[in-house]
Backbone as numpy.savetxt, mean C-alpha at the origin, in Angstrom:
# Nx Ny Nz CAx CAy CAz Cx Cy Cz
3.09 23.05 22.86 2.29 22.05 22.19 3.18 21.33 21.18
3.52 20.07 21.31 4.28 19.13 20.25 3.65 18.67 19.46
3.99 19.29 17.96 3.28 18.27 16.82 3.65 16.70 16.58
3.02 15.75 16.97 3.38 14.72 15.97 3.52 14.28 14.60
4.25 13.18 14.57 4.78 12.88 12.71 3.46 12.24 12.41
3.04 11.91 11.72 2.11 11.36 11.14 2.78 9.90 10.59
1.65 8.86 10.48 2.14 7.90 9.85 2.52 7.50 8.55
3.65 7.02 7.99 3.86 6.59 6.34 2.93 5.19 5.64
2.04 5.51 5.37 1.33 4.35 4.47 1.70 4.39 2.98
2.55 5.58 2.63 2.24 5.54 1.30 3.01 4.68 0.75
3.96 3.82 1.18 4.73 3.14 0.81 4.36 2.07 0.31
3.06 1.97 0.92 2.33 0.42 0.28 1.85 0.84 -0.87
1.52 2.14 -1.47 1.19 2.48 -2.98 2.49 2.49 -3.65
3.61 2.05 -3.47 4.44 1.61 -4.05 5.07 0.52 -4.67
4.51 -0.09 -2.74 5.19 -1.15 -2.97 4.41 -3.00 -3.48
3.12 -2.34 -3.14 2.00 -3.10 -3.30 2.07 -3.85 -5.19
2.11 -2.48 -6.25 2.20 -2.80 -7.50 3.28 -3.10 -7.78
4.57 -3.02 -7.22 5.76 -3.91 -7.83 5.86 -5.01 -7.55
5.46 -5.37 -5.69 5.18 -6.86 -5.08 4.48 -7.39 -6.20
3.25 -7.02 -6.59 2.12 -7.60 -7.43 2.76 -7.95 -8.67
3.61 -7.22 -9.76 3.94 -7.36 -11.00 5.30 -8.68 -10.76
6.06 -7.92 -9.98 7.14 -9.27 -9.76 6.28 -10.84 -9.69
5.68 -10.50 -8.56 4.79 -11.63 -8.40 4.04 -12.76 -9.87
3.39 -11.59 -10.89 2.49 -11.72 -11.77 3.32 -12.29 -12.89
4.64 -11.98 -12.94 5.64 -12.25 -13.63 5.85 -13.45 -13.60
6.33 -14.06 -12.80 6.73 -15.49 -12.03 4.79 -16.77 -12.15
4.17 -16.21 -12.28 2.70 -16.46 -12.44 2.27 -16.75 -14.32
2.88 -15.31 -14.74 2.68 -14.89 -16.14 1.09 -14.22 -16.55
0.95 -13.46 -15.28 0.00 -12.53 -15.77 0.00 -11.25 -15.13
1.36 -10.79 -15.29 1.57 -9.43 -14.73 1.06 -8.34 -14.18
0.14 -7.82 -14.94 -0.68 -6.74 -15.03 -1.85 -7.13 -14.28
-2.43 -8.18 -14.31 -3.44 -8.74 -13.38 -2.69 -8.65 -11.41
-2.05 -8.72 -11.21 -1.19 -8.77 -10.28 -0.95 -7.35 -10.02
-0.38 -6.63 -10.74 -0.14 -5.48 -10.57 -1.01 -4.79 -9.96
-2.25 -5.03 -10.72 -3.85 -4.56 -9.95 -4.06 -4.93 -8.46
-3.74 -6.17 -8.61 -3.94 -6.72 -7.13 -3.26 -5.92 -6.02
-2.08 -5.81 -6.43 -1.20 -5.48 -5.84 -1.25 -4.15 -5.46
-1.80 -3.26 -6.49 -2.16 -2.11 -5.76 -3.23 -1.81 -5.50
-4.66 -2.51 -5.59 -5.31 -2.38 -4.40 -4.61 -2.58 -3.13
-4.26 -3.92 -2.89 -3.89 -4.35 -1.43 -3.41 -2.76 -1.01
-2.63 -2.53 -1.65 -1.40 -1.28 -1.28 -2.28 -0.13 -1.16
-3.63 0.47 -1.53 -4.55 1.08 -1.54 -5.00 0.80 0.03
-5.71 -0.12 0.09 -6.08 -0.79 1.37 -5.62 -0.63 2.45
-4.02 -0.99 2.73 -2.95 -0.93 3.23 -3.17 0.43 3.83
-2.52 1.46 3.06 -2.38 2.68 3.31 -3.39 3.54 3.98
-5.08 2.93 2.99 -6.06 3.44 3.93 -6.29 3.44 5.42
-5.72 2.40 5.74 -5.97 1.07 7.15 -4.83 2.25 8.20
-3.85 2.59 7.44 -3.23 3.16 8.26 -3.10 4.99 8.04
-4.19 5.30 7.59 -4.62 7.23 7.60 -5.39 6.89 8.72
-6.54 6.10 8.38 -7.75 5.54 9.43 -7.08 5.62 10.48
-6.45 4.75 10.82 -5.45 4.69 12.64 -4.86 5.79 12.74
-4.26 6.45 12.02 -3.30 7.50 12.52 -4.20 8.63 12.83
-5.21 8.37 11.81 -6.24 9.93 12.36 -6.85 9.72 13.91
-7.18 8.19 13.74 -7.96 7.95 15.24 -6.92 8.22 16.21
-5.27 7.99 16.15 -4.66 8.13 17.32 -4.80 9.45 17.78
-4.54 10.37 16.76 -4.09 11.95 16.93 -5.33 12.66 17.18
């Protein structure tokens, strides 16, 4: 019986709030962005436990 790897989402809880703050920066409301940014990255990651559970 071969285990499979599981999928990496968590990267979007990473990468979601720095995208967002860089972003918010260049905008000038950082922290507002940051939020954004890690929802999306929340989202993101969910979107892909969801699929990976349904594949396996």
């Amino acid at each position: 019986m071969s285990k499979r790897t599981p999928a990496a989402g968590g990267i979007f809880l990473f990468l979601g709030p720095v995208i967002g703050a860089v972003h918010g920066i260049n905008v000038g409301q950082p922290i507002v962005w940051m939020l954004a940014g890690f929802a999306i990255g929340v989202a993101l990651a969910l979107a892909i436990w969801l699929w990976d559970r349904r594949r396996g």
